[in-house]
C-alpha positions in Angstrom: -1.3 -25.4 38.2 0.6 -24.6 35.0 -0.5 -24.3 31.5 -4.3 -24.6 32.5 -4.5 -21.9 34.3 -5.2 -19.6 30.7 -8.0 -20.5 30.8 -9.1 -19.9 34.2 -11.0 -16.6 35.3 -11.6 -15.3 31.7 -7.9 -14.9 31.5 -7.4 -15.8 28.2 -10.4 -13.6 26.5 -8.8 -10.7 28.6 -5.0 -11.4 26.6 -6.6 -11.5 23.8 -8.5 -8.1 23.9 -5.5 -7.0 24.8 -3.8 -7.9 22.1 -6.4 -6.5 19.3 -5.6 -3.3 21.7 -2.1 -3.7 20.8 -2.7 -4.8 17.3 -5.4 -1.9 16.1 -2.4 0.4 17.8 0.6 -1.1 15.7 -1.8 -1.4 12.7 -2.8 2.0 12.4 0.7 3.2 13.0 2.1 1.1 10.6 -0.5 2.3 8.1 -0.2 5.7 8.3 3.5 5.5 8.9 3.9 3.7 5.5 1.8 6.4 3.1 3.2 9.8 5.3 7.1 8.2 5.0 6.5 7.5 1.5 5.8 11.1 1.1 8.6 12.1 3.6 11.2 10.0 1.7 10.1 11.8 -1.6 10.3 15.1 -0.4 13.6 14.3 1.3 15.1 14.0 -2.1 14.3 17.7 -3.1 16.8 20.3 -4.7 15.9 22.5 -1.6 18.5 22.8 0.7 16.2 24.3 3.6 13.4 21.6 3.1 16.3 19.0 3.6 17.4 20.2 6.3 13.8 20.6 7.9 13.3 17.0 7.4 16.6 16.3 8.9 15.8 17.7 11.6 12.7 16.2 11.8 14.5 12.9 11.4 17.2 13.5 13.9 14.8 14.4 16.8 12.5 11.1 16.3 15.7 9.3 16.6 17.5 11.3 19.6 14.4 11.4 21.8 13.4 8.3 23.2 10.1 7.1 22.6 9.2 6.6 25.8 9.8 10.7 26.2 7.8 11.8 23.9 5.0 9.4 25.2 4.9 11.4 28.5 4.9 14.5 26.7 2.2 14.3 24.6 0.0 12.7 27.3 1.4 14.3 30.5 3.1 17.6 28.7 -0.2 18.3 26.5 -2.2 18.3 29.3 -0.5 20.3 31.9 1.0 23.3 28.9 -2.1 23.2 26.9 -5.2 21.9 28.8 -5.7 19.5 26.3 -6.1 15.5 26.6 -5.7 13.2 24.2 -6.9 9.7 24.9 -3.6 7.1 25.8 -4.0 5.1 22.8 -4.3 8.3 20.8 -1.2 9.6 22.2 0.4 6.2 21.4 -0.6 6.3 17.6 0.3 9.7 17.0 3.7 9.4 18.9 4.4 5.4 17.0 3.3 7.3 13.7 5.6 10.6 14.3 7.8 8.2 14.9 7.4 5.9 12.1 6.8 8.3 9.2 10.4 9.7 10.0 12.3 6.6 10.2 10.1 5.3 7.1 11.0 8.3 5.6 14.5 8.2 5.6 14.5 4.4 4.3 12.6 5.6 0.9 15.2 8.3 1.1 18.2 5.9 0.2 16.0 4.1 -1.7 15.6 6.5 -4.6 18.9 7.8 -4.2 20.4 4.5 -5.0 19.0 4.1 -8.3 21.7 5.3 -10.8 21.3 8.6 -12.3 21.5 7.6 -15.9 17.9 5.6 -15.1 16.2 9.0 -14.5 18.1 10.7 -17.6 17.2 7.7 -20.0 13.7 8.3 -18.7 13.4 12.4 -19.7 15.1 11.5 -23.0 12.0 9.1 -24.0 10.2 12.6 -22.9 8.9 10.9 -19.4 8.0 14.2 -17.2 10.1 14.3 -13.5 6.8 12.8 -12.0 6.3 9.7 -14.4 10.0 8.8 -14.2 9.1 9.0 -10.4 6.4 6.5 -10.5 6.9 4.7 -13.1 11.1 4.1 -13.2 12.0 5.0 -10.1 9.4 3.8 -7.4 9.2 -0.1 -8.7 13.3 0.3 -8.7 12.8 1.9 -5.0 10.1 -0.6 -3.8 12.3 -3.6 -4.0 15.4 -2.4 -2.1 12.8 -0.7 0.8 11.2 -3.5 1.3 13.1 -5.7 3.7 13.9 -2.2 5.6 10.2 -1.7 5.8 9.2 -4.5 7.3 11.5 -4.8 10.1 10.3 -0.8 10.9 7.1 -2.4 11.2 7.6 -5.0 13.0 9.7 -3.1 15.7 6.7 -0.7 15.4 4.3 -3.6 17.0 6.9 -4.8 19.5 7.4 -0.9 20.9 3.6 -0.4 21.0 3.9 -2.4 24.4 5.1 0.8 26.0 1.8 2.2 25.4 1.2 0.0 29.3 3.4 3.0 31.0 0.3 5.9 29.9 -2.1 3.8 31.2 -3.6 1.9 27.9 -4.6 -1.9 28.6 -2.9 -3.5 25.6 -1.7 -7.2 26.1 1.3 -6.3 28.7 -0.7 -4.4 31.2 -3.4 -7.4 30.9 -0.5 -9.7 31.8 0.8 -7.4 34.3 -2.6 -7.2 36.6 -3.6 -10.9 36.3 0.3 -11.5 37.5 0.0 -9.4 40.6 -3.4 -10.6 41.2 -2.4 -14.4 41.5 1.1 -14.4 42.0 0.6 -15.4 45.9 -2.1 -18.4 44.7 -0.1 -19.3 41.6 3.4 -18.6 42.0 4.3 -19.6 38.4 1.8 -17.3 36.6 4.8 -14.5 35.4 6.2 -18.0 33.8 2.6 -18.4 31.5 1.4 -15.5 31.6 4.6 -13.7 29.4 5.1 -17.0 27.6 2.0 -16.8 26.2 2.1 -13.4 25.7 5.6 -14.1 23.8 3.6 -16.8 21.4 1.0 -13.5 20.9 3.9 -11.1 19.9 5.7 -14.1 17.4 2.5 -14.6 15.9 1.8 -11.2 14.4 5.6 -10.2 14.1 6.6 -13.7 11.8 3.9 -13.4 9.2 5.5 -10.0 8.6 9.0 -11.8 8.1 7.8 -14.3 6.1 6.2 -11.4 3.9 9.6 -9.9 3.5 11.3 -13.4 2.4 8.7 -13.8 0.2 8.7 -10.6 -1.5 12.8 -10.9 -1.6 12.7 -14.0 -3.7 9.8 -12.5 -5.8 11.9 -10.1 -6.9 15.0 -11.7 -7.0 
């Protein structure tokens, strides 16, 4: 038994709900990740030295703590300190997006700060306000050198979402992981297939995002 066994038991329409699990759980993440680090890495440029250093902060946490950490305590810790349960795959968007929106954050951050400061200037002296030399000098600079940061968040973002199998949430690992233990006696090479084809699941929803990037790089070459 080897390659046929996919498509034995319904174990093939089970990977693939699992994946849309993991894939609605990335997606969103990545979604909100992208608009709330957008605003992050704006307001991470401000003339305030306290609001820098609260989103430094901010940023420094989301990198020190692992992710894994801060999944158990927003669905164990909540629970027990506050009597209050989030579903797992809520947990696991709201920690991927925390999580997200900082590290996104700080890539807009260097973004803007790497455009020259005689840009901005040039802009006020054709009487552009602070805002439109924002958007309309500054961000389409920005845009092009966040870019192939961005996507390589993201894409880690849909790879780490398989942790959301250790709180519980049936994404495309943990749908591996029970038809392997359930027929590992019967089909001793089913870890082989199973995470093989779960492998070809992950490379075809991470590579469309690195040929984006490549794309977007020579666009704008």
């Amino acid at each position: 038994m080897g390659f046929d066994y996919l498509f034995q038991a319904g174990h093939l329409e089970r990977l693939l709900a699992g994946l849309w699990v993991t894939a609605r759980i990335a997606f969103i993440s990545v979604f909100f990740s992208a608009i709330l680090g957008t605003l992050l890495g704006v307001i991470m440029t401000s003339k305030s030295r306290v609001v820098r250093l609260a989103c430094q902060l901010y940023l420094e946490a989301m990198r020190i703590i692992p992710i894994l950490v801060l999944l158990f305590i927003f669905y164990f810790g909540l629970a027990t300190w506050l009597d209050w349960q989030l579903s797992a795959s809520g947990v696991c968007i709201v920690v991927f997006v925390l999580w997200g929106t900082a590290e996104m954050g700080d890539l807009v951050r260097a973004a803007i700060t790497s455009i020259d400061r005689h840009q901005r200037d040039s802009a006020y002296a054709i009487g552009l306000t602070q805002r439109q030399a924002l958007l309309y000098v500054v961000f389409p600079q920005s845009l092009k050198r966040v870019t192939p940061g961005a996507i390589n968040l993201f894409t880690r973002m849909v790879k780490t979402s398989s942790l959301a199998a250790l709180i519980g949430v049936v994404e495309v690992i943990k749908v591996g992981q029970q038809i392997i233990e359930n027929s590992l006696l019967t089909v001793p090479s089913a870890s082989l297939w199973i995470y093989g084809f779960i492998f070809i699941l992950y490379f075809l929803i991470c590579y469309p995002l690195s040929l984006l990037a490549t794309h977007l790089e020579r666009v704008w070459e």
